[in-house]
N, C-alpha and C positions, 0 to 999 in steps of 0.2 A: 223480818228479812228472810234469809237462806230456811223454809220448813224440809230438814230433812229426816228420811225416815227408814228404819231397816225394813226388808222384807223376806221372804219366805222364798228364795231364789228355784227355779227349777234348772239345774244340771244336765250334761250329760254322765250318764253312770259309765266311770271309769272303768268297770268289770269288765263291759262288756265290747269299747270300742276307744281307741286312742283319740284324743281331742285334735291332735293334728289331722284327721282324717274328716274333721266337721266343723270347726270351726273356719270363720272366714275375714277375710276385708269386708269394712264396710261396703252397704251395696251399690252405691256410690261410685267404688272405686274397683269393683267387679267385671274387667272387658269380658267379651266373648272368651278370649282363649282362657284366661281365667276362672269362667263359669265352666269350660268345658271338662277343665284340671277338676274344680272342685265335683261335678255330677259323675268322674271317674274314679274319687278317689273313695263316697261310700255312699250307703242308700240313703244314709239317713245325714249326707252334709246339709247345713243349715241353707242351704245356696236353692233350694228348692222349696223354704217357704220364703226366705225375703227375695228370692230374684229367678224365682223358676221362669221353665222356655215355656211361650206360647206354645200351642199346639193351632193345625189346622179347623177344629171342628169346634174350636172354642166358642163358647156360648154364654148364654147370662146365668146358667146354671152350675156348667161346668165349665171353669177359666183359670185362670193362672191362682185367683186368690182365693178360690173354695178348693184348689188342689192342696194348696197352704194351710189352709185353716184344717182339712182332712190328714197331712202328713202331721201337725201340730198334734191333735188329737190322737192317730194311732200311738206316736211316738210316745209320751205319756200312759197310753195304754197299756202297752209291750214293755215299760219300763226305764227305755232308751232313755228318756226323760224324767230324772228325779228332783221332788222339792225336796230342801232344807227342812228340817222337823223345824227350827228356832228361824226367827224374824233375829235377820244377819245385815250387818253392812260388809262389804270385803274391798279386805286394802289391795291394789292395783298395782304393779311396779313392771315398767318397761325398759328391760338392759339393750342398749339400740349403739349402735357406730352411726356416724355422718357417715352421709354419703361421700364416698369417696374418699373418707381419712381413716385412720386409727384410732383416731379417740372413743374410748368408751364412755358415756353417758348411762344414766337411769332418772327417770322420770317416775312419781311416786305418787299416785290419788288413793282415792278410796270412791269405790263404787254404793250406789244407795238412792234410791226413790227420794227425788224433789220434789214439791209440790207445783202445778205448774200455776205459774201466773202471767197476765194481763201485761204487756210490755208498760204500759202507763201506772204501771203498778209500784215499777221503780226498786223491781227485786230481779229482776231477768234483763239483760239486755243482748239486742243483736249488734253486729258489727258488718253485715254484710246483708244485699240483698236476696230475695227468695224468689222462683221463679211456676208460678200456678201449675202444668203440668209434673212435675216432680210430686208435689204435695197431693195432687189426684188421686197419684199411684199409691203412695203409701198409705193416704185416705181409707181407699179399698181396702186396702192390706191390713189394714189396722179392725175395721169392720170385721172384716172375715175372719181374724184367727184374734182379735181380741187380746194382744200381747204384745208387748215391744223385745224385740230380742238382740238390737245394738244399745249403744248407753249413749244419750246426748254427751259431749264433751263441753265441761263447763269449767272454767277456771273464777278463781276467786284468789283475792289477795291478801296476805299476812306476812309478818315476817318469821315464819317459818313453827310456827304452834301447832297448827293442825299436824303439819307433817311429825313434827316428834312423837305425835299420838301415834302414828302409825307405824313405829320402827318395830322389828320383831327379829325376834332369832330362828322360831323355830319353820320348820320343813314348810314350804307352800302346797296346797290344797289341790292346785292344779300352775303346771308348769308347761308350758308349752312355748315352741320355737315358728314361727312362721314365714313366708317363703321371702322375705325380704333378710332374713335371719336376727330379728328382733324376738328375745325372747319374755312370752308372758308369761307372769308369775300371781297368782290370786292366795292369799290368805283367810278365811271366814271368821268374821270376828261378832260373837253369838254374847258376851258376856255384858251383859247388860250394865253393868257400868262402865265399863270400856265404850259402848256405845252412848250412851250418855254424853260420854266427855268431849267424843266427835261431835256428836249434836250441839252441845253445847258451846264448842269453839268456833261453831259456823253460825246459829243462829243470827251474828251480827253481818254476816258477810251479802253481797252484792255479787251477782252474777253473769257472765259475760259467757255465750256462747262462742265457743270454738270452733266446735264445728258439729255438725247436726239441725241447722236452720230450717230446713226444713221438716225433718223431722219432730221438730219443737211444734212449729206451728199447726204438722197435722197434729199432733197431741192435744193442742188447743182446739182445734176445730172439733177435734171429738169429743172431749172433755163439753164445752158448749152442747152438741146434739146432745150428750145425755145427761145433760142439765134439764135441755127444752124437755126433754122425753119423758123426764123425771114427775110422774102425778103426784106421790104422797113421801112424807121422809121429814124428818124434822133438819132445820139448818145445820146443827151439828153433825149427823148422821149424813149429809150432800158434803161437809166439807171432808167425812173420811173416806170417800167412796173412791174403788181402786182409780175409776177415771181423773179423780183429780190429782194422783202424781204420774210422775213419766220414770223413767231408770236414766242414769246418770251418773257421769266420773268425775270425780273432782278434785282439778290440781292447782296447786298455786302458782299464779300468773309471776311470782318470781323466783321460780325456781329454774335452778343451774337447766335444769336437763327439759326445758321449754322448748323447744326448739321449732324456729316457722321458716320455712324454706320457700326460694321465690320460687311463682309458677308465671315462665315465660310466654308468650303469645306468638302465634303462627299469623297471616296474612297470606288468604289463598284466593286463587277465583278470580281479581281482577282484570276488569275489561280491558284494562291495557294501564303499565305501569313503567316507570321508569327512575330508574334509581338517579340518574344527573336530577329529573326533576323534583323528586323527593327530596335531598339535598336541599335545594334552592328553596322549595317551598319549607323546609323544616326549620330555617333559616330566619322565619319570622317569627316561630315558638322559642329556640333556642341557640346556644353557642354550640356550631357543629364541627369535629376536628375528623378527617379521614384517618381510620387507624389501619394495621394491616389484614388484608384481605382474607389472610390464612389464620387467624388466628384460631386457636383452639379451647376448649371450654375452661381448664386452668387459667389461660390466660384472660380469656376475656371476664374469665370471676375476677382475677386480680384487678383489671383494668374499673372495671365495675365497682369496686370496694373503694379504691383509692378516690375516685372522682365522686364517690358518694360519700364522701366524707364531710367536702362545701355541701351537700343542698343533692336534690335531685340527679342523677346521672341513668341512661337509656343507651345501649349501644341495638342499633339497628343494623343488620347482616342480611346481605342478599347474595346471590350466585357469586357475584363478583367483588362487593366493595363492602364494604365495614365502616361505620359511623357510629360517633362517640356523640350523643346529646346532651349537654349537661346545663347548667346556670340558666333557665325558663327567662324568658322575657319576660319584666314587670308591667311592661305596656302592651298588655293581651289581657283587662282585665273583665272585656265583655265574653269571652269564652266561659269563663267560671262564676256568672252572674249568680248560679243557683246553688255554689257552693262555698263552703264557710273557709275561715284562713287555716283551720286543721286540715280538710280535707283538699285543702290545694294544696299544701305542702307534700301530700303524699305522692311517690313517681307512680302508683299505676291511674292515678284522676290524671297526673300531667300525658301521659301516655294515649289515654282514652280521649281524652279531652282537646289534646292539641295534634294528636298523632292520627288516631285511627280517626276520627271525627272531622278534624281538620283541614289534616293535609291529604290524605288517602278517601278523605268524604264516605265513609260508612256509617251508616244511619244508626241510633242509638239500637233501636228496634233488631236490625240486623246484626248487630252487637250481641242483643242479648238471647236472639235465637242461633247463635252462633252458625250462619250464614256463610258467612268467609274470614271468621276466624276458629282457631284452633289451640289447642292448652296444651304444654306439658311440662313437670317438673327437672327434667333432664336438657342440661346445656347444649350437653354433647348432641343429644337428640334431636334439639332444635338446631343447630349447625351443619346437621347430617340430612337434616328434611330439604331444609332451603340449597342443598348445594349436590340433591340427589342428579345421580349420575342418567341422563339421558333426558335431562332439562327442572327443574329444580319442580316440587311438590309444593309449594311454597313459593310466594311471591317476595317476601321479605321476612326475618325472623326480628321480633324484641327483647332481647333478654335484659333482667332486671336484678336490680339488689332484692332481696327481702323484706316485706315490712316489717318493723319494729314492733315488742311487744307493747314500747310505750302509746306507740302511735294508736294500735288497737285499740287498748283502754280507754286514751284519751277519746278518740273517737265513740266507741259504745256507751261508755258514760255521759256523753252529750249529744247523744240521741239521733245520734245521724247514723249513716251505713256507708260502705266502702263498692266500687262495681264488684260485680262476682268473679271469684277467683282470684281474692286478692291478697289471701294468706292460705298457706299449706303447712299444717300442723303437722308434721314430723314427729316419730312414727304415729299410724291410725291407733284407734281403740277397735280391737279383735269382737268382732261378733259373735256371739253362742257362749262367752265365758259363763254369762248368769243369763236366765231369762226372766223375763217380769209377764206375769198372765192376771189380767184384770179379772178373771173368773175362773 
């Protein structure tokens, strides 16, 4: 099952520059004004080797990822960049607020080199699909500077063993708060029987990607090239070689401070729409009730919770009206001909399936090139797109519950996938806390 393994982390040195000034969001979740914050805030933020700017005269020599792979190297150079003397796992712990309440939570892994495998291998699984451009980029990325420097996020399940491994009293290693005001906390844990006993709690565990899908798979594609590339080496000596593991956090899939937050859909750009007929046509997928017009993102979370209590519930908002979808018609069963009875239970297949596909006719294709639609984790945001003042940005908003951690599992563990963006792992895992350099 689970091969995991310490390693020999490179850092940034405390000495000489505060981690709030370099470390980042994954790159993923990195917009412009974000990149712009981080390229201001020091020379050496990590945001310049995973998501540096294009230049004008870029070339196949000089480009975004031999810039990377050169800041990677000076930094190491000059010091900026220190390894661990000892092969370390480090325990991970996230103190985060929901959005929008008071409650305090902590989420608690432990970071460390997985080995990667083979989805048919039946020790990795995904939950969502991947889309080829993405994987391109980081392809490159991964070639040129030879190093992963986010951690796939992996969850795995127990009732709660691993984690007592990881409790500790004393001062963390590196503490740091980030602009969402989630603060991260890293401990180094070097003592060889204390690692041991991590290892040995997971060797039995099964693995489900969180989030980092594609970054898994470039891991795999590279891993393969320098399999192919590989002339002499005996098997043992190919199975320890840096390419075969990836860097990795790992938390259990039931713990308290899990948290997956929906991410709502935009609907922009159509040739001509009209909310009476949306209504009427949605009337064939589901039970539609008109709710009020003005509602607000408290409310329509509450509105939302309640009616997804039966079964699926979808409130669709546009400039003017608000519609509550809930109870799917059972005689629509040629829509979901290609999907299983897990995966149609889920509201964002009903959503995609009967809504955007349906009754608004957008192509799977234009779906997944995101065409004329648009993401975001904020309610309020999506209510305030659709109803922007001097004609709406937005043709119609979806806002949705969350999916369930069981739905996940269930789903990954039966080897199916979920459309993209269809769980939001709350808060991310911090880029540049350890780095992993394959040479």
């Amino acid at each position: 099952m689970a091969d995991i393994h310490p390693f020999r982390a490179f850092r940034y040195d405390p000495l000489q520059l505060s981690l709030s000034q370099v470390a980042t969001q994954p790159y993923d979740k990195i917009t412009s004004a974000l990149q712009d914050r981080y390229y201001a805030a020091s020379p050496y933020n990590l945001v310049r080797i995973i998501l540096g700017r294009r230049e004008e005269n870029d070339n196949a020599v000089n480009n975004v990822y031999s810039r990377a792979a050169g800041y990677f190297r000076d930094w190491r150079q000059e010091g900026i960049l220190r390894q661990d003397s000892n092969p370390s796992l480090y325990i991970y712990s996230q103190c985060f607020k929901l959005p929008g309440s008071t409650n305090e939570l902590e989420r608690r892994g432990f970071i460390g080199l997985g080995r990667i495998e083979d989805y048919s291998a039946g020790v990795v699984f995904r939950h969502e699909q991947t889309l080829a451009k993405p994987k391109a980029d980081r392809l490159d990325l991964l070639r040129a500077t030879r190093a992963h420097f986010g951690q796939i996020f992996m969850l795995y399940e127990d009732s709660g063993e691993v984690e007592s491994l990881l409790a500790t009293n004393a001062e963390p290693d590196i503490s740091v708060t980030d602009e969402y005001g989630v603060i991260h906390r890293v401990w180094q844990v070097s003592d060889p029987g204390a690692v041991s006993a991590i290892r040995d709690a997971m060797s039995d565990k099964k693995l489900i990607i969180a989030d980092g899908h594609h970054r898994y798979e470039t891991a795999l594609t590279y891993r393969n090239e320098r399999r192919a590339a590989k002339s002499s080496g005996s098997a043992s000596e190919s199975g320890a070689a840096p390419y075969e593991f990836v860097m990795m956090t790992f938390v259990n899939m039931n713990s308290p401070g899990l948290l997956i937050l929906p991410t709502h859909r935009l609907v922009h750009g159509l040739a001509s729409f009209s909310e009476e007929k949306f209504r009427s046509s949605a009337r064939a997928f589901f039970d539609v009730d008109e709710v009020d017009s003005a509602l607000d993102a408290p409310r329509a979370t509450v509105i939302l919770r309640e009616a997804g209590r039966t079964g699926t519930s979808i409130l669709a908002v546009t400039a003017n009206r608000a519609f509550l979808l809930h109870h799917p018609n059972p005689n629509t069963p040629e829509v979901f001909a290609r999907f299983s009875v897990r995966q149609q239970a889920l509201d964002v297949v009903q959503l995609h399936k009967c809504l955007l596909e349906g009754v608004l006719n957008l192509s799977e294709e234009s779906i997944r090139n995101q065409e004329n639609i648009s993401y975001v984790r904020d309610a309020s945001e999506a209510l305030s797109r659709v109803r922007a003042a001097g004609g709406p940005c937005a043709d119609i908003a979806f806002l949705m519950n969350p999916c369930r951690m069981a739905q996940v599992r269930n789903i990954a563990f039966a080897g199916e996938v979920m459309p993209q963006k269809s769980t939001d792992f709350y808060p991310k895992l911090l880029s540049g806390l350890t780095i992993y350099a394959l040479d």
